[in-house]
N, C-alpha and C positions, 0 to 999 in steps of 0.2 A: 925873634926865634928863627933859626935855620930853618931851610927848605930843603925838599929834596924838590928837584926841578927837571923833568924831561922834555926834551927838546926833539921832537919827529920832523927833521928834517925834509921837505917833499920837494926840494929842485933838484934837478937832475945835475944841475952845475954845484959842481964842490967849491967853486972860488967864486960864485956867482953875487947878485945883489942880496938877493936872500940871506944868502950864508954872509954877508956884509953884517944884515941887519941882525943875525944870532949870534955874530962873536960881539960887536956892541952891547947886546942884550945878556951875554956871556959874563963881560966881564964888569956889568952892575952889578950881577946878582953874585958871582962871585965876591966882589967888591962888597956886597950887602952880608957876607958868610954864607950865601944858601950854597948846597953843592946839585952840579948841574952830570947830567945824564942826558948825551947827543946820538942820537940816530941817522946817519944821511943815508935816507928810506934807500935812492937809486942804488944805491951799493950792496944792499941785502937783496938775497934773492924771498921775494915775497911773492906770494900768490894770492890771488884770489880767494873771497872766502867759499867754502865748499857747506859750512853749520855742522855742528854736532863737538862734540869735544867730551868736557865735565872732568876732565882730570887733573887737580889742581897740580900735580909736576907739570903739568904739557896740555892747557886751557884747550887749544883747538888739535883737531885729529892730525892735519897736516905737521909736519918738519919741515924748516924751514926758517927765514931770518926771522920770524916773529916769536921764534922760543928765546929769542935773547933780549928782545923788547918787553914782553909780558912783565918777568920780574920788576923790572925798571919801575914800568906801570904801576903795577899796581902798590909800588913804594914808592909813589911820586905823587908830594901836596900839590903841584901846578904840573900842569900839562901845555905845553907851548906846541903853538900848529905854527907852522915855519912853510911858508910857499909861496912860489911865482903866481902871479895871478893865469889861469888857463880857461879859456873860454869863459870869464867872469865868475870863477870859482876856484876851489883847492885843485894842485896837483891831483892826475891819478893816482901817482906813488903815494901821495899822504893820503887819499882815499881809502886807497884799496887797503893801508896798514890798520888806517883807522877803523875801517868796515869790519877788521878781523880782530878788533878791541871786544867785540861783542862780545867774544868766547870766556872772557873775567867773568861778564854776566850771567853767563850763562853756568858759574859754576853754583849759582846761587841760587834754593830754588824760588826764590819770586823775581828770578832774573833781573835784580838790582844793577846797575853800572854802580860802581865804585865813585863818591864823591869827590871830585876835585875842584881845585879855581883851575881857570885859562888863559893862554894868552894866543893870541894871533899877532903873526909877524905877516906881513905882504907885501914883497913886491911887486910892482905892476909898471908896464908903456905909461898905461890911461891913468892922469892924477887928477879926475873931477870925483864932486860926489857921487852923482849917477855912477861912473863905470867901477866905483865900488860898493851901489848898493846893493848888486844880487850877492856881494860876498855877506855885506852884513845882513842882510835878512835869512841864510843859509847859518851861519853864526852865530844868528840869536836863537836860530830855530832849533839847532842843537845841544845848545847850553841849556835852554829850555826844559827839553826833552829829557835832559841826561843830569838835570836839576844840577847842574855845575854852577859857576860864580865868576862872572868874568872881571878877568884881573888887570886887565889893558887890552889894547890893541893899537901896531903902528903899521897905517897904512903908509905906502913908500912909494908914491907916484911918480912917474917920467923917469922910469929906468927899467931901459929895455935893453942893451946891450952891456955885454961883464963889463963892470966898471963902472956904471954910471952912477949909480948912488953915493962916488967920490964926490961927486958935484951938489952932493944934496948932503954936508955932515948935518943940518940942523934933524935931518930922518934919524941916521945914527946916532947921535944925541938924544932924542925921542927913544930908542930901542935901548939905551944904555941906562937912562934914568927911570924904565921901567921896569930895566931888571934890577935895579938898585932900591928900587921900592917896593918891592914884596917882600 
């Protein structure tokens, strides 16, 4: 069965390893039929969240790049988090977009999040387990939370400078055949 599939891009680099790891992951699931839906957060002007919203045209009060994400959102069966590793966690940019997902919930009144499955894409310098377990514990704590279903995850260790996940295809192979398999 197709998906609808959005992709919250969180590096700041447009040609970076990250975005390496999402056109792999792109073009499984394309290749699977699902249709994909890309955000690279750096390039929207997003802000902070300020709270308050409730109006299903326009979920949170502010204007701003997150009135063109919302729809995506909340017509999207998977939710892909796409980021460089940054101080042993998500980008701020996929933070801050994600922080202001709340506002769907909030149109609801027992502030429901919207069910989806997830995927995390990461790359990172550090390719041990340790320097990606504060990601998966922040990870699981939110899928958790937000009663999601996690759909994969490809950690993408020892690529710190653009380009270096050339040297790693068995990562992008991993990111390809996981978008091939939902």
């Amino acid at each position: 069965m197709s998906k609808q599939i959005l992709i919250l891009n969180g590096s700041p680099r447009i040609h970076g390893n990250t975005a390496a790891l999402i056109d792999a992951f792109t073009a499984g699931a394309e290749a699977a039929g699902h249709t994909i839906t890309r955000f690279d957060l750096a390039a929207l002007d997003i802000h902070g969240c300020l709270g308050g919203g409730r109006d299903p045209r326009h979920p949170c009060v502010q204007r701003d790049g997150m009135d063109a994400v919302y729809p995506a959102y909340m017509a999207a069966d998977v939710v892909v988090l796409a980021s460089p590793m940054y101080y042993w966690s998500i980008s701020g940019q996929l933070k801050c977009a994600f922080d202001r997902l709340f506002a769907v919930a909030e149109l609801g009144p027992d502030l429901a999040n919207p069910v989806k499955d997830a995927v995390l894409l990461m790359a990172a310098e550090g390719d041990t387990e340790e320097n990606f377990a504060p990601v998966r514990a922040y990870y699981k704590a939110l899928l958790d939370c937000l009663g999601w279903k996690d759909a994969g995850i490809v950690y993408a260790g020892g690529n710190m400078a653009v380009g270096d996940i050339q040297a790693h295809p068995e990562q992008l192979e991993a990111a390809r055949q996981l978008g091939a398999a939902l």
